[in-house]
C-alpha positions in Angstrom: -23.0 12.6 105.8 -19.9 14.6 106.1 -18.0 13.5 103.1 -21.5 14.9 101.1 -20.5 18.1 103.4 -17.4 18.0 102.0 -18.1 17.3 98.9 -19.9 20.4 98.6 -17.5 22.7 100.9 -14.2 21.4 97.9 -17.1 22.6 95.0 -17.0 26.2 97.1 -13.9 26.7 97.5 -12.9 26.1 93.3 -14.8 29.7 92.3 -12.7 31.8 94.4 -9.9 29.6 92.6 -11.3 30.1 89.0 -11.3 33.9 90.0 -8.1 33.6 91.1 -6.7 32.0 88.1 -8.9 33.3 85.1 -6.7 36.8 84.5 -3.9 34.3 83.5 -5.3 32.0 81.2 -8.0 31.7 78.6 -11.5 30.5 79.9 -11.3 26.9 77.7 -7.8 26.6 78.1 -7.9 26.8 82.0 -10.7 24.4 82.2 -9.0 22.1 79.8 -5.7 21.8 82.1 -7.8 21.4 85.3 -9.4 18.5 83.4 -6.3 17.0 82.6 -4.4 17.3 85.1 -7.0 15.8 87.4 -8.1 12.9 85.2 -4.2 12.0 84.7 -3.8 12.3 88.4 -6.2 10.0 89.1 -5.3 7.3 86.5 -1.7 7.4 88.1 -3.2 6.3 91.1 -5.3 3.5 89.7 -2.0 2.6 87.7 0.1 2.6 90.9 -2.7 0.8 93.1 -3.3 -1.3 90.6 -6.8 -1.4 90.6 -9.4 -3.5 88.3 -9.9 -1.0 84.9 -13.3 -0.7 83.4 -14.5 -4.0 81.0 -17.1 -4.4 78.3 -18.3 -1.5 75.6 -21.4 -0.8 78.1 -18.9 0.6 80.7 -17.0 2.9 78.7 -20.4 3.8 76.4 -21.3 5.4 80.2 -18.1 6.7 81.3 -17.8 8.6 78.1 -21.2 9.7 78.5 -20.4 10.8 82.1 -17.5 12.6 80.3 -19.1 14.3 78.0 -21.8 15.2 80.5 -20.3 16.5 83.8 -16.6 17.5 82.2 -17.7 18.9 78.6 -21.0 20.3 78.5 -20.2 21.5 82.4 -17.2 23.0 82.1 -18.0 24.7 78.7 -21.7 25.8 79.8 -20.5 27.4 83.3 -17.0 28.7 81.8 -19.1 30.8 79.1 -22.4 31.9 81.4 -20.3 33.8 83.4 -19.4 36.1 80.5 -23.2 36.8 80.0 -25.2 36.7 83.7 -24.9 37.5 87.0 -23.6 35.2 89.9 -27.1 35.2 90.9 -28.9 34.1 88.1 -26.2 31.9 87.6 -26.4 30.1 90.8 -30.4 29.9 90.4 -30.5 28.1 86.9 -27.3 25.8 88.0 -29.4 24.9 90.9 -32.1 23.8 89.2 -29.7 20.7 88.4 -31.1 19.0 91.7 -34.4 19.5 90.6 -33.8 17.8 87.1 -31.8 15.2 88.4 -34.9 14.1 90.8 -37.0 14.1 88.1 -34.4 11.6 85.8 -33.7 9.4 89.0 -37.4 8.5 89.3 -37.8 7.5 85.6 -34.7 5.8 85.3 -33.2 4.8 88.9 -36.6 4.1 90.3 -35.9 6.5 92.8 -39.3 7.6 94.7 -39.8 11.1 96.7 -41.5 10.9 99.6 -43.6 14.2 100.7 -40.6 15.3 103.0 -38.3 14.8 100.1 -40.4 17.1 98.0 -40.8 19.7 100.4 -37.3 19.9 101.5 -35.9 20.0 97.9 -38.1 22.3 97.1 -37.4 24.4 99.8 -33.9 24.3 99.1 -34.2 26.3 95.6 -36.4 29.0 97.1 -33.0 29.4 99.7 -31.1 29.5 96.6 -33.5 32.1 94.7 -33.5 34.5 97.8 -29.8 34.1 98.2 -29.8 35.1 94.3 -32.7 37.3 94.6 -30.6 41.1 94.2 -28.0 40.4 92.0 -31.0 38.8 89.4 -32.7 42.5 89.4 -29.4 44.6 88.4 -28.5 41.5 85.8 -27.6 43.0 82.0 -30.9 41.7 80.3 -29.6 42.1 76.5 -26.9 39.3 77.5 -30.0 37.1 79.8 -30.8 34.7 76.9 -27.5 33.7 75.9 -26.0 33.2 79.8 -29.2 31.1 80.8 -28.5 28.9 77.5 -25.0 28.6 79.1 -25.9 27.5 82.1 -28.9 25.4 81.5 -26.4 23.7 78.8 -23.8 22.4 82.0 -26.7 21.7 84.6 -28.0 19.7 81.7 -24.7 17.8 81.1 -24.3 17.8 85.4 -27.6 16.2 85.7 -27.2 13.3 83.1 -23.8 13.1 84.4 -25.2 12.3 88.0 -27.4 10.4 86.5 -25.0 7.8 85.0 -22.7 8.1 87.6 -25.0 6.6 90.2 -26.1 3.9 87.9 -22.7 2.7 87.0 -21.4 3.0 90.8 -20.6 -0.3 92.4 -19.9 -2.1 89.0 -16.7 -0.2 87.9 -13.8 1.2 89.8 -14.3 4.7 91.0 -10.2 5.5 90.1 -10.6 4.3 86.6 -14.2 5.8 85.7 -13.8 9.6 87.1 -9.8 9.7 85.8 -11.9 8.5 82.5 -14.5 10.3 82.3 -12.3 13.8 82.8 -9.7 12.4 80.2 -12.5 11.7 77.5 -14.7 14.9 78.3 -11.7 16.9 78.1 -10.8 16.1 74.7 -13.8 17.8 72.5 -13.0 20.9 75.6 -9.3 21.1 74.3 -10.9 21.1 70.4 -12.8 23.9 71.2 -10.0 25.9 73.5 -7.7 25.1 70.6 -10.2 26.6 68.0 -11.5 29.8 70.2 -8.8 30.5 71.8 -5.0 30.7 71.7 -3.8 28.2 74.7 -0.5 29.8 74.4 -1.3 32.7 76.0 -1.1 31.8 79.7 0.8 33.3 82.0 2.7 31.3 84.5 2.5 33.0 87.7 2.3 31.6 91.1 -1.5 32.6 91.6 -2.3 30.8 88.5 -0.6 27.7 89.7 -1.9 27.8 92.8 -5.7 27.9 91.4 -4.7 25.2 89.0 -3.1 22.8 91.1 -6.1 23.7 93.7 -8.8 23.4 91.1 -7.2 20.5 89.5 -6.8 18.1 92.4 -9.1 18.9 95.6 -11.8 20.9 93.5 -11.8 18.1 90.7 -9.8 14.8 91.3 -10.9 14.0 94.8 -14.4 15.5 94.8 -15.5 13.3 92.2 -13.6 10.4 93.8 -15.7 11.0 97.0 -19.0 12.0 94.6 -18.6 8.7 92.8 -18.2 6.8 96.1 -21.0 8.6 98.2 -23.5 7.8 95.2 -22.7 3.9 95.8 -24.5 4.3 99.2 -26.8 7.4 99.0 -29.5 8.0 96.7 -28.8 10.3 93.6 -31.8 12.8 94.8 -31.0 12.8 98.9 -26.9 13.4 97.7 -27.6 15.9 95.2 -30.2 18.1 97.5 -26.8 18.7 99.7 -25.5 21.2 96.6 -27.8 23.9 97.4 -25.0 24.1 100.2 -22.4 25.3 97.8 -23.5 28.7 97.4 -24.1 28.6 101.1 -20.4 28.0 102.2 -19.3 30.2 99.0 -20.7 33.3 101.3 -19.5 31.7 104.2 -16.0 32.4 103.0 -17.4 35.8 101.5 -17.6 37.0 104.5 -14.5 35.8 106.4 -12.3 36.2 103.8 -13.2 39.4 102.4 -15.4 41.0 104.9 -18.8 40.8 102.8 -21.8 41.9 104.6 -24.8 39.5 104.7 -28.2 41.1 103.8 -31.6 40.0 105.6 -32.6 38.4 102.4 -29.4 36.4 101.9 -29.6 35.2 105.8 -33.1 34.2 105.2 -32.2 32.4 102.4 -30.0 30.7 103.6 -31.6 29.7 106.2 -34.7 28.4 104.1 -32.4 26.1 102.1 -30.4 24.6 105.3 -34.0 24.1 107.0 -34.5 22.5 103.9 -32.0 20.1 103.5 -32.6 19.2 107.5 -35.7 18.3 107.0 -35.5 16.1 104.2 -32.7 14.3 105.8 -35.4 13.4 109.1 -36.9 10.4 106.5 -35.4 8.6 104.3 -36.2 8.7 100.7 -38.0 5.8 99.8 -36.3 3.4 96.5 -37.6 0.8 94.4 -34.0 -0.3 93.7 -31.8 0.3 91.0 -32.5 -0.5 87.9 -30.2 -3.0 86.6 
């Protein structure tokens, strides 16, 4: 239970990061070197360890997929929606991820939701919408359409991502696949950083380093380490209802860090989603098994 805690806690922390980085870098670019530099990372360490590397063409058909899923389509889709929406709406529609992801685990994973399950995901995203609730009113509605493409484009690519992930866990090496999987998705990123933007204009300072280095190996080497693991044990749906914490722990540091105040909606918000997430942790969600 705590490594899904902090799981979700290292997901937090990487948007103050991203904020603290983007001035210095273009929005592709950035996300292109945090890719990189994590999937390289972690392919040292399967080099050095010396761990078994993935085997057969259905193994790296799904870590590609994975790639192109959780590293491409993410990155790309959350990278651009901020330019559109609002945190808010953003953090709604990026939410709905858990909802999708049930929904794919039970045709494909034979994963089964009990009533609790139901309830308490369900609760979860009416947390998240209350949380969301005031920033959705004063969004810019000429640029809604285009940000909730965005978005619905990486929880899209998240989803299937999760998806695959859980499947393939157990029967590859967690080093290889998620050092992979960030090396592959990172490559069509870098085509389109290198055909939007200009990469070269990045500014080396020591905040941009910081949120790099930060981004690159707590926020994106070693969560997905411990996501890939904690999928081997915990079903996709139960793991995945735990990321309605992120926004949680994102105000969290909102308000000790920078002195935010809470409104009554936000607290009851977040309160709804935690009482949530309890609750469907009292049963266990009920499986059919993997499919193989």
């Amino acid at each position: 239970m705590y490594k899904i805690i902090l799981v979700m806690f290292l997901w937090a922390i990487c948007f103050p990061l991203i904020t603290l980085g983007m001035p210095y870098a273009p929005h592709l670019t950035f996300a292109t070197l945090r890719t990189v530099l994590a999937g390289l990372t972690l392919l040292a360490v399967a080099k050095l360890l010396k761990l078994p590397p993935p085997k057969g063409k259905k193994s790296w058909l799904i870590i590609s997929l994975i790639g192109i899923g959780a590293t491409t389509l993410g990155f790309f889709g959350m990278f651009h929606a901020a330019e559109f929406i609002s945190p808010g709406i953003a953090t709604v529609i990026a939410n709905t991820q858990p909802l999708m992801a049930a929904l794919l685990a039970s045709l494909f994973l034979k994963e089964t939701l009990g009533l609790r399950g139901m309830i308490g995901i369900s609760l979860g995203f009416v947390g998240i919408v209350l949380i969301s609730a005031q920033q959705m009113i004063t969004s810019n509605s000429d640029t809604y359409v285009i940000g909730i493409i965005y978005i619905l484009l990486a929880a899209i690519g998240i989803t299937i991502s999760n998806v695959l992930i859980r499947y393939i866990s157990g029967k590859v090496d967690a080093v290889w696949a998620m050092g992979w999987q960030l090396i592959l998705g990172s490559i069509p990123l870098g085509g389109l950083a290198l055909y939007t933007e200009s990469p070269i204009e990045i500014t080396w300072s020591g905040e941009f380093v910081l949120s790099l280095l930060g981004l690159a190996l707590p926020g994106t080497a070693l969560v997905y380490l411990l996501w890939f693991n904690i999928l081997k044990k915990v079903e996709l749906t139960k793991a995945n209802a735990f990321t309605f914490l992120v926004p949680i722990f994102g105000l969290s540091m909102g308000v000790i860090f920078y002195e935010e105040k809470l409104s009554l909606l936000v607290l009851a918000g977040a309160f709804i989603t935690i009482s949530g997430i309890t609750y469907m942790n009292l049963h266990e969600i009920k499986t059919k098994g993997v499919k193989k």
